[in-house]
C-alpha positions, -999 to +999 in steps of 0.1 A: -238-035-011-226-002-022-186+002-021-172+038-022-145+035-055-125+063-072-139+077-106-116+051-122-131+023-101-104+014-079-107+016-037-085+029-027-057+063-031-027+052-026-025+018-044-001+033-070+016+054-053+030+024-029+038+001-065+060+032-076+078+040-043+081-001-040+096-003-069+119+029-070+139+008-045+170-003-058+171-030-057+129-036-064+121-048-032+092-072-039+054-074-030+066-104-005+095-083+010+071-057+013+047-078+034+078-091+055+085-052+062+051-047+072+048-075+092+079-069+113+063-034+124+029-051+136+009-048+101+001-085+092-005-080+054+006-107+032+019-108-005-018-111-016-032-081+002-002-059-009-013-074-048-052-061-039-039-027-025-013-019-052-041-029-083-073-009-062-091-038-055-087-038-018-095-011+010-067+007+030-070+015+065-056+043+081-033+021+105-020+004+071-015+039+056+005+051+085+029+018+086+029+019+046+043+057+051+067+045+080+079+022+057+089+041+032+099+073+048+072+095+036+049+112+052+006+099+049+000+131+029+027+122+005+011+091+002-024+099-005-017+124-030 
């Protein structure tokens, strides 16, 4: 089944963009307390899917994107850039 990917391959935009705002948090909030932030604003992502999303092997959907940018304080276009 064909999978739309980025010219590098991964699947999504905005994997590495939410590893370097997660870890510009002082201190480094982890991928698990990332999950646990997620999941107390409705997302139910665990440690695992956070892993996927931040290395581009896993699809983001635009609810995700929206909560991700909640999250962080940042607006979606800030994150898909």
């Amino acid at each position: 089944m064909y999978k739309n990917k980025n010219s590098d391959g991964s699947l999504n935009l905005c994997g590495n963009k939410i590893k370097e705002l997660r870890q510009a948090i002082t201190p480094t909030v982890s991928q698990r307390m990332l999950a646990n932030k997620l999941q107390l604003i409705g997302i139910d992502l665990d440690k695992n899917a956070i892993q996927k999303i931040e290395s581009g092997t896993r699809f983001v959907t635009d609810i995700e994107i929206v909560a991700f940018a909640k999250i962080f304080n940042i607006t979606t276009d800030e994150l898909l850039k």
